[in-house]
C-alpha positions as CSV (number, residue, x, y, z in Angstrom):
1,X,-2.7,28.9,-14.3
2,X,-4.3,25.6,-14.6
3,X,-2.8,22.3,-15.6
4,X,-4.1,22.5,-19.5
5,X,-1.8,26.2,-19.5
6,X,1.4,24.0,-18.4
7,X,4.4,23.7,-21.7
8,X,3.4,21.6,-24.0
9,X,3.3,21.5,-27.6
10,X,-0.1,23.1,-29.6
11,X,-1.1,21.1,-31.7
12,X,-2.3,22.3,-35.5
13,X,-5.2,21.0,-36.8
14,X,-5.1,22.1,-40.1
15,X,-2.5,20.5,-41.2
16,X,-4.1,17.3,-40.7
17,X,-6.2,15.1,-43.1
18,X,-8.5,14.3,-40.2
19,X,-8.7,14.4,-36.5
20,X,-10.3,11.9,-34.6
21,X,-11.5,12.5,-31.4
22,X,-11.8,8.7,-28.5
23,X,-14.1,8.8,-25.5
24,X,-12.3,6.3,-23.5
25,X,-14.4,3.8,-21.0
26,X,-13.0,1.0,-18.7
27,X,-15.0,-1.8,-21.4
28,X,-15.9,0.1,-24.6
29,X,-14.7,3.3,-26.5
30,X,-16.0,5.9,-28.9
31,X,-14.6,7.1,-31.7
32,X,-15.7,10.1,-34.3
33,X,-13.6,11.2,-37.3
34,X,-14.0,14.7,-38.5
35,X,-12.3,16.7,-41.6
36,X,-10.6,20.0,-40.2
37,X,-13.6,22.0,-41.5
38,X,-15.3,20.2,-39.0
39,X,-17.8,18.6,-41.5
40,X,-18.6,15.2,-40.0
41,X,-16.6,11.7,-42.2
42,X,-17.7,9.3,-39.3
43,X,-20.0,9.4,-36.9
44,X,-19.9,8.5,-33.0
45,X,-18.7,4.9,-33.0
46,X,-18.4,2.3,-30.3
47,X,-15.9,-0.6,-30.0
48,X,-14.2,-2.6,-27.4
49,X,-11.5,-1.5,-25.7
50,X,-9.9,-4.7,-26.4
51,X,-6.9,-5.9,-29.1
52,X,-10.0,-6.9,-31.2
53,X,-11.6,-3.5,-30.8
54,X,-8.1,-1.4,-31.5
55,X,-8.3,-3.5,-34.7
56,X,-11.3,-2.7,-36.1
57,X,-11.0,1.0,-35.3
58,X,-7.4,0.9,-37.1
59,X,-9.4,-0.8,-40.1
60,X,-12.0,1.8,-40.1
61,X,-9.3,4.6,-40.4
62,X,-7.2,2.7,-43.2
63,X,-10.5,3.1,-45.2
64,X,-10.1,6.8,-45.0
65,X,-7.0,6.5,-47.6
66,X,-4.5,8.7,-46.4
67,X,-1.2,7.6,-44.3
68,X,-1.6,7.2,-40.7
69,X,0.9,10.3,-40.4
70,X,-1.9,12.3,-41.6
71,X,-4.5,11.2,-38.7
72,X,-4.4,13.2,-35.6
73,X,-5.9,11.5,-33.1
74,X,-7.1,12.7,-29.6
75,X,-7.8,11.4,-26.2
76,X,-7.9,12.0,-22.6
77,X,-5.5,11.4,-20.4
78,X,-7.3,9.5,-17.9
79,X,-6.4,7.0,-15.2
80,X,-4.5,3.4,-17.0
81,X,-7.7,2.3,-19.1
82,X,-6.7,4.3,-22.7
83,X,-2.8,3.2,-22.4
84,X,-3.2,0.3,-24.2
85,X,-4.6,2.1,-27.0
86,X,-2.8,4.5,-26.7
87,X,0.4,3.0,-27.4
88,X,-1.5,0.3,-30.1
89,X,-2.1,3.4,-32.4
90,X,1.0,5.3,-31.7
91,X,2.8,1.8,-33.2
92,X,0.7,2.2,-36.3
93,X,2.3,5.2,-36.6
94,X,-1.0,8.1,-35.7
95,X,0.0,11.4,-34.8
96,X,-1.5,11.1,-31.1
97,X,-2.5,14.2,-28.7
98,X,-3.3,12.7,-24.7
99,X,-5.5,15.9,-23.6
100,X,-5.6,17.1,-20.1
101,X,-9.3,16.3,-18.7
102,X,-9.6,19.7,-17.1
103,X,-8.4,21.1,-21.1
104,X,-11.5,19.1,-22.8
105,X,-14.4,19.6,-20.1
106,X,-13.1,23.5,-19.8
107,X,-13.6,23.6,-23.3
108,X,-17.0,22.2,-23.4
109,X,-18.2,24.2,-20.5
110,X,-17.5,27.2,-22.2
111,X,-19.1,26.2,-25.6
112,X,-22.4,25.1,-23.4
113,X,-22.1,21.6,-24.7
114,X,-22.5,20.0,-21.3
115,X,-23.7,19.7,-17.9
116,X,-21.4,19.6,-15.2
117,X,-22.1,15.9,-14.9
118,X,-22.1,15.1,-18.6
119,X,-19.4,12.7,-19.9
120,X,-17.2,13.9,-22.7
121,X,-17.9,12.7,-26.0
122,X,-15.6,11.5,-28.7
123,X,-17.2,14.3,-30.7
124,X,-16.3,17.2,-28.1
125,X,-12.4,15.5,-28.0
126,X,-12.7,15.9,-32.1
127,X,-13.7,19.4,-31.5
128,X,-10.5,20.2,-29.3
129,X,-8.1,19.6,-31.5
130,X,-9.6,21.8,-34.2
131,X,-10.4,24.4,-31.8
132,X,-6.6,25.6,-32.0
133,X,-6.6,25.5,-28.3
134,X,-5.4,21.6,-28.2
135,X,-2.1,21.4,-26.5
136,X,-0.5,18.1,-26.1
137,X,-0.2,16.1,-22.9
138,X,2.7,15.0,-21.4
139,X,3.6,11.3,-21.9
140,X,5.9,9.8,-19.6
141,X,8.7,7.7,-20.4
142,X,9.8,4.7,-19.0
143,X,11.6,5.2,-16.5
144,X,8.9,7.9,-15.1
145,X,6.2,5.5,-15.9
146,X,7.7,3.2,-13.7
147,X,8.4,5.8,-10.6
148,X,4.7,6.8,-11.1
149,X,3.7,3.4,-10.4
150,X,5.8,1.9,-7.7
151,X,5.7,5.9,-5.5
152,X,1.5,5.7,-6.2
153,X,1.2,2.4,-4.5
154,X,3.4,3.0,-2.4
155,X,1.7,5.8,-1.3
156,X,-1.8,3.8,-1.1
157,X,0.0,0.8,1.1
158,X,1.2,3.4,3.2
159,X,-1.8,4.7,3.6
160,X,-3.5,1.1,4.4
161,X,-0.8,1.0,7.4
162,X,-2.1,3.8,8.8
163,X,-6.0,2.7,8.9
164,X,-4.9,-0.6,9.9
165,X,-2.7,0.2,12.5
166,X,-5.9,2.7,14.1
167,X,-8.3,0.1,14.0
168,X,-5.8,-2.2,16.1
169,X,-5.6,0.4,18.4
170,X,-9.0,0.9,18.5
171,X,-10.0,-2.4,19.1
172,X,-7.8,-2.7,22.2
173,X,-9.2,-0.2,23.5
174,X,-12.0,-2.7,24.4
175,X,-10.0,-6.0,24.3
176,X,-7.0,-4.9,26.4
177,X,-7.0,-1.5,27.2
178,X,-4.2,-2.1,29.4
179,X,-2.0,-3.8,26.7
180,X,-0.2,-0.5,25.5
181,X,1.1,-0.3,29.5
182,X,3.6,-3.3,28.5
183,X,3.8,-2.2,24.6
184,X,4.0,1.5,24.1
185,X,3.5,0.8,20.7
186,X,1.0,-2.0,20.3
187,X,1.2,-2.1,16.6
188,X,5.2,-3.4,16.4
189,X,6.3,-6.8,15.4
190,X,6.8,-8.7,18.2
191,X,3.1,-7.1,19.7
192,X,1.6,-8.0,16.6
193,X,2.4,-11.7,16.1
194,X,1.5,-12.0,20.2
195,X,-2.4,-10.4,20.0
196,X,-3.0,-12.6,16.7
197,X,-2.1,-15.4,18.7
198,X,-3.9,-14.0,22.3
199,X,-6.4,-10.9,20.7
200,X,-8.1,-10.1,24.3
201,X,-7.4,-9.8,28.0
202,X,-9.3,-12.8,28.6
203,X,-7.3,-15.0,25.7
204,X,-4.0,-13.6,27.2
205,X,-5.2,-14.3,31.3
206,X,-6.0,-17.9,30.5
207,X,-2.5,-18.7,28.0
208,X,-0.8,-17.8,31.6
209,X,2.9,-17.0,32.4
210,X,4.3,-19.8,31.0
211,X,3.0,-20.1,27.7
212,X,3.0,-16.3,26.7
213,X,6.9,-16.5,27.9
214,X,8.3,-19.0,25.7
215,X,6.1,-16.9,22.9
216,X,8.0,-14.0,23.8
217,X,11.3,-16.0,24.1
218,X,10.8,-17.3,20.6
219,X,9.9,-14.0,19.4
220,X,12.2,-11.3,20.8
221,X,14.6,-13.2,23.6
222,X,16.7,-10.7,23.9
223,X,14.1,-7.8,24.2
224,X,11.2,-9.6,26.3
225,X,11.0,-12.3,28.7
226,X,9.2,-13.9,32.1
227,X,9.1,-10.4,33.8
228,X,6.9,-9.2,30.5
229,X,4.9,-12.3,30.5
230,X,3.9,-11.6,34.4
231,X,3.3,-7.9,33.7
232,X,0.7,-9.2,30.7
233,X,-0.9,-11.8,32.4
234,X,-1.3,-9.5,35.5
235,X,-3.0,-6.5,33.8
236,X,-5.1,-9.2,31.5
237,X,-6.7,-10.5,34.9
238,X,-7.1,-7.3,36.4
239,X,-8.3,-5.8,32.7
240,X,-11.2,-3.2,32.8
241,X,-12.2,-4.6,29.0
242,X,-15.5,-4.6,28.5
243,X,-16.2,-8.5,27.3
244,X,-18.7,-7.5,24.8
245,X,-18.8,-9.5,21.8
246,X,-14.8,-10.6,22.7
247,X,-15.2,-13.5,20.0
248,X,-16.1,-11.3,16.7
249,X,-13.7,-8.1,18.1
250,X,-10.7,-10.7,19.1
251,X,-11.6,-12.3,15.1
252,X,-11.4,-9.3,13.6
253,X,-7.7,-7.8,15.2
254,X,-6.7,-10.7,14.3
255,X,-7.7,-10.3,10.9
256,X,-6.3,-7.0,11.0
257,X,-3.2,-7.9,12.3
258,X,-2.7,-10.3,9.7
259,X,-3.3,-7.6,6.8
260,X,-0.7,-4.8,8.7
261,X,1.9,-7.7,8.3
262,X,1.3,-8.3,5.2
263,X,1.0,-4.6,3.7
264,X,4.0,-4.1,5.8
265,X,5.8,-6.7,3.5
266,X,4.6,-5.1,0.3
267,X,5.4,-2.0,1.4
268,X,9.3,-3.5,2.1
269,X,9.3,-5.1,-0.8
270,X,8.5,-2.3,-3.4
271,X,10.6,0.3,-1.3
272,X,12.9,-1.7,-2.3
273,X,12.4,-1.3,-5.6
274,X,12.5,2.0,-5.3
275,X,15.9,2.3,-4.1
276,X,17.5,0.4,-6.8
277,X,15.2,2.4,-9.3
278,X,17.0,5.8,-7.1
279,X,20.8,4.0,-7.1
280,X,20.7,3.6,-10.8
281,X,19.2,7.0,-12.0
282,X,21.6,9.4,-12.3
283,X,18.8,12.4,-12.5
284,X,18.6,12.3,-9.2
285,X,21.9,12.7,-7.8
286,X,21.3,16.8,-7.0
287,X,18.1,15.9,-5.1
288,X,19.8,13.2,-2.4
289,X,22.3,16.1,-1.7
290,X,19.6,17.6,-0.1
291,X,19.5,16.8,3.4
292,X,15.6,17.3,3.8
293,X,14.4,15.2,0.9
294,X,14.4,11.9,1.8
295,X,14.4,8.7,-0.7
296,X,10.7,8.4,-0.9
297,X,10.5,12.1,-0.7
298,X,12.9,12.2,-3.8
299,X,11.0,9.3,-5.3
300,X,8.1,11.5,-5.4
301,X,9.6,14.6,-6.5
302,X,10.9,12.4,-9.8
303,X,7.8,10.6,-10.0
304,X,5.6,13.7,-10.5
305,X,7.9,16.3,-12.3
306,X,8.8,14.1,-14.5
307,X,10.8,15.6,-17.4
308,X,11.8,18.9,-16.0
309,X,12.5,20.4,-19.2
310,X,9.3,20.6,-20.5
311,X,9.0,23.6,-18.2
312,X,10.3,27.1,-19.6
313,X,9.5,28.6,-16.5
314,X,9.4,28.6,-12.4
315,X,5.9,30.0,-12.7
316,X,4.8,26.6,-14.7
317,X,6.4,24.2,-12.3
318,X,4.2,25.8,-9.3
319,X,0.9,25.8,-11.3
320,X,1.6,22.1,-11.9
321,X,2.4,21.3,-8.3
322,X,-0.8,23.7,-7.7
323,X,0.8,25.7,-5.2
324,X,-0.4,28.9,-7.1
325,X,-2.5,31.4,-5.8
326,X,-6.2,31.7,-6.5
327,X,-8.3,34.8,-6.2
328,X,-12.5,34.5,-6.7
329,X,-13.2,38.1,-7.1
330,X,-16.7,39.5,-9.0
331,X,-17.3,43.2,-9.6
332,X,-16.4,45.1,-6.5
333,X,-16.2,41.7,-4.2
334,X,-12.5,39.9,-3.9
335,X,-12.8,36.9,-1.9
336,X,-9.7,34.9,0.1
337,X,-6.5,34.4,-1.7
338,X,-5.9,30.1,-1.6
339,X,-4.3,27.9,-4.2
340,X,-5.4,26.9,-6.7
341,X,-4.7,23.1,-5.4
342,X,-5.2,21.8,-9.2
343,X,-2.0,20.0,-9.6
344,X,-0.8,16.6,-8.7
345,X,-1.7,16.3,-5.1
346,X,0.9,13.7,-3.9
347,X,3.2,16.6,-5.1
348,X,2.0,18.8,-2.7
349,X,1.7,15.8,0.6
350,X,5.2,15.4,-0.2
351,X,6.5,18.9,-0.2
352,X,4.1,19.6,2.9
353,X,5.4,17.0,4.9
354,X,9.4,17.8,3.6
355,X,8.6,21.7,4.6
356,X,7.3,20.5,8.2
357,X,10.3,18.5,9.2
358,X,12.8,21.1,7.9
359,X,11.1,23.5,10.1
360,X,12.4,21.6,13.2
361,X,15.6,20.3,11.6
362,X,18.6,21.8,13.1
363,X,21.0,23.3,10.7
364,X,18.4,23.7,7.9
365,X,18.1,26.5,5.5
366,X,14.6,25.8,4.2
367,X,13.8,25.9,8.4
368,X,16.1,29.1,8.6
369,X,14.1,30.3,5.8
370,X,10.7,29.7,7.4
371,X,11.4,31.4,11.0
372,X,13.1,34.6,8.6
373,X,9.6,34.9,7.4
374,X,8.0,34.4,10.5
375,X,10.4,36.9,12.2
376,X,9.2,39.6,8.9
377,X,5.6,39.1,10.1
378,X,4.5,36.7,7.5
379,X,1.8,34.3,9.2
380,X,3.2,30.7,10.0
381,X,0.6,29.1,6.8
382,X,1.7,32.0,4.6
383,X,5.2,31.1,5.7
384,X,5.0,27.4,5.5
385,X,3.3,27.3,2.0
386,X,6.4,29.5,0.8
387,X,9.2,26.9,1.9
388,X,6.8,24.9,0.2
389,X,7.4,26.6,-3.4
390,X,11.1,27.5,-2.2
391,X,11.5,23.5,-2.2
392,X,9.6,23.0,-5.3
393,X,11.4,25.1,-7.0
394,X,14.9,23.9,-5.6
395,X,14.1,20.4,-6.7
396,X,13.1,21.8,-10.2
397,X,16.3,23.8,-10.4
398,X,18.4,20.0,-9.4
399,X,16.8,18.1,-11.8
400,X,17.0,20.2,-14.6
401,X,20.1,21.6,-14.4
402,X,22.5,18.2,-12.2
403,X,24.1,20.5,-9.6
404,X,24.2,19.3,-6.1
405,X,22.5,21.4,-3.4
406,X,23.6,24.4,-2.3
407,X,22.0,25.9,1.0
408,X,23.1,29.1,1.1
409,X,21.4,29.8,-1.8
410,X,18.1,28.6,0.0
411,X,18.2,32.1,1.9
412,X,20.4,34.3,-0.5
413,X,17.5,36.6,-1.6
414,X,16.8,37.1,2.0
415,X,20.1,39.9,2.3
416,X,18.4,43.5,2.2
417,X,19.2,44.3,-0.7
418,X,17.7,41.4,-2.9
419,X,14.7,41.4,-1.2
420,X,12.7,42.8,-4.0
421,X,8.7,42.1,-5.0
422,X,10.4,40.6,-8.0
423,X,13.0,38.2,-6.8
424,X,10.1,37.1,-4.4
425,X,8.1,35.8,-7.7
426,X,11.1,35.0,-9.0
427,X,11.5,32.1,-6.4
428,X,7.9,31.5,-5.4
429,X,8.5,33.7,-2.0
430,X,5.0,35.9,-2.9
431,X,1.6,34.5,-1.0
C-alpha cells in the first residue's frame, strides 16, 4: 500500500463544471482548465505565484461563469511553495483536491506521459481528477500545521548539533588532541566557551595557568579550577598536535564553536515551544502515559499522524508510517521481503530510536515484547521492526480513542492461545 492508497475522500469529477489542474513552482505556476469530458476550455497557462498572480488566475476562472463551488481545482501537495494559493482559492470558495506526488507521477507513469525525470504538468494534474482515481490529500489543521513545523526544525537543528559537534571533535584531534584527557566531553558549555577563547595547544600553553584559571573560575567555579588550569596547560606544552596551518583550523573551531552555541539556543528555544504546544493539547494525554515516548518523541508521533481518524484501519496507519512490507517478485523469481519505506520518514527515526531504548529499559513491555520474539526465533531486525509497528500502532490506538496506556496489553496476544497468524496482522506482529 502506498501513500496515495491511505483514507481519504475520492473525489467525483463529474459532478463538476470544470477541473482545473496547477503545476506549482517556487516563482511561477501553471494552470489548465478542462470540462469533465476532458475537452480542453484553457490551455496551459503561466502566472506568478505571487498575490498578483492568484488574482489573475481567480479572474480568469470568474470568466468561466459558473460559481466557484462548481470549480474543482487540483494541486500537488508539495513542500510550503503552493500553500499560499492554496488557501487564497480555498477563501474564494473552490472546491480544492491537494494530490499526493507519488498519486499524480504514478498516474502518469502508467499512461506513458512522462519520463522519469519529467515534471508534472498542470494538464496531467487536470487529468487526475477526471481519471476517477483522484483521492483527496490530507490538509492539516492548525494545530498540526504548527507541530509539523516546530518537530521538522527541530529535527534539522538537531541534526546541525550533531555535524557541528563532530567537526569540533575532529578538529582537536589536530589542535589538542590531548584536550578530551581534562574534558571527556569536549563539546559541553564550559569546554566550548574555553577553546573559542584558546582553539589550540599552542593558544592554551602561552594564556598559562593563571589566565586560563580565572576563565575557568568565571565559567564553572564550582566545577573547575587551578588544578584544571595546570592539567591544561601541562598537556598543551607537552601536546603531540601537529601545528599545521593552527591559524585557519584554530579560526575555524572557533567558528564552529560559535554556531553549536547558537543552534543549541534555537534548539532550547523552540523545545520550548513545544512543550507548551504538548501542556495545552489534550490529544495527547494517552501518549505521555507511555513511559517510552518521550516529549519530542510524542511531538513527532502528533506531528506526523496527524488526525488519526482519517484512518479506518491498522493496516493504513503502517503504510503511512511505511513500515509495510514490500515483495519485488517477477514470474517464478521472489526477491527479499523489506518495507516499503514510502511513508513519512521522521515517523519511522522516531519510532526506531523509541523501539531501541525500550529494548534496554527495565520494566518495559514493548522490551518484554522484543526479547519474546527473539526467544520464538524471530531474527533481532525482524524483531525490532515489529516493536516498531507494535508502537505505531499503540500510539494510533491513544490518539484516536484518549485512553491512557496500558502495558499489559503490549504483550497480551503473546498468551498461547492468541497467538494466531491473524491477531499477528491484526497488531502489525507479521514480518
Amino acid at each position: 500500500m502506498s501513500p496515495s492508497d491511505i483514507p481519504s475522500s475520492s473525489v467525483d469529477a463529474s459532478s463538476f463544471a470544470y477541473v482545473v489542474g496547477i503545476d506549482i513552482g517556487s516563482q511561477s505556476c501553471d494552470f489548465c482548465v478542462l470540462k469533465p469530458d476532458k475537452s480542453q476550455v484553457i490551455k496551459s497557462t503561466e502566472f506568478a505565484n505571487t498575490r498578483p498572480g492568484f488574482e489573475l488566475l481567480q479572474s480568469k476562472l470568474a470568466q468561466l461563469g459558473v460559481p466557484a463551488e462548481r470549480v474543482l481545482i487540483g494541486l500537488e501537495a508539495t513542500s510550503r511553495y503552493g500553500e499560499n494559493l492554496y488557501q487564497f482559492l480555498d477563501s474564494h470558495g473552490y472546491q480544492m483536491c491537494p494530490l499526493h506526488p507519488r498519486q499524480t507521477h504514478q498516474f502518469a507513469q502508467q499512461r506513458g506521459l512522462r519520463a522519469k525525470t519529467d515534471r508534472i504538468d498542470a494538464t496531467t494534474i487536470a487529468r487526475v481528477l477526471l481519471s476517477g482515481e483522484a483521492r483527496r490529500g490530507y490538509v492539516p489543521t492548525e494545530l498540526i500545521a504548527t507541530y509539523r513545523e516546530l518537530v521538522r526544525v527541530h529535527s534539522q537543528l538537531s541534526d546541525e548539533v550533531a555535524r557541528y559537534k563532530n567537526e569540533i571533535q575532529a578538529l582537536l584531534s589536530v589542535l589538542f588532541p590531548e584536550f578530551p584527557q581534562v574534558f571527556a566531553d569536549p563539546c559541553r558549555a564550559t569546554a566550548i566557551a574555553l577553546l573559542k577563547l584558546y582553539p589550540s595547544a599552542q593558544a592554551m600553553a602561552a594564556a598559562g595557568v593563571e589566565t586560563i584559571a580565572a576563565k575557568l573560575h568565571e565559567l564553572a567555579p564550582r566545577n573547575y579550577g587551578r588544578q584544571t588550569a595546570e592539567q591544561l596547560v601541562q598537556l598543551a606544552q607537552q601536546s603531540s598536535s601537529s601545528r599545521l596551518a593552527t591559524t585557519a583550523r584554530s579560526t575555524t573551531l572557533k567558528i564552529f564553536c560559535d554556531q553549536l552555541e547558537h543552534t543549541q539556543a534555537n534548539l532550547a528555544q523552540l523545545e520550548k515551544e513545544l512543550d507548551h504546544l504538548l501542556d495545552a493539547d489534550e490529544a495527547v494525554k494517552g501518549l505521555k502515559s507511555a513511559p517510552e515516548f518521550g516529549r519530542k518523541t510524542v511531538s513527532v508521533l502528533r506531528a506526523e499522524l496527524g488526525d488519526v481518524t482519517r484512518f479506518q484501519r491498522v493496516d493504513q496507519v503502517v503504510a503511512y508510517a511505511g513500515l509495510d512490507l514490500e515483495v519485488k517478485q517477477s514470474g517464478k523469481w521472489k526477491g527479499q521481503t523489506k518495507l516499503s519505506k514510502r511513508g513519512s520518514g521522521r515517523l519511522r527515526r522516531v519510532l526506531y530510536l523509541a523501539a531501541v531504548r525500550s529494548i534496554r529499559l527495565k520494566g518495559s513491555a514493548f522490551g518484554a515484547y522484543y526479547h519474546r520474539l527473539i526467544e520464538r526465533g524471530m531474527k533481532a531486525c525482524d524483531a525490532l521492526m515489529a516493536v516498531m509497528r507494535k508502537m505505531l500502532i499503540v500510539a494510533y490506538h491513544l490518539l484516536r480513542t484518549q485512553e491512557t496506556y496500558d502495558p499489559t496489553k503490549v504483550c497480551a496476544v503473546l498468551a498461547p492461545a492468541l497467538h494466531t497468524p491473524s491477531s499477528e496482522n491484526l497488531i502489525g506482529v507479521g514480518t
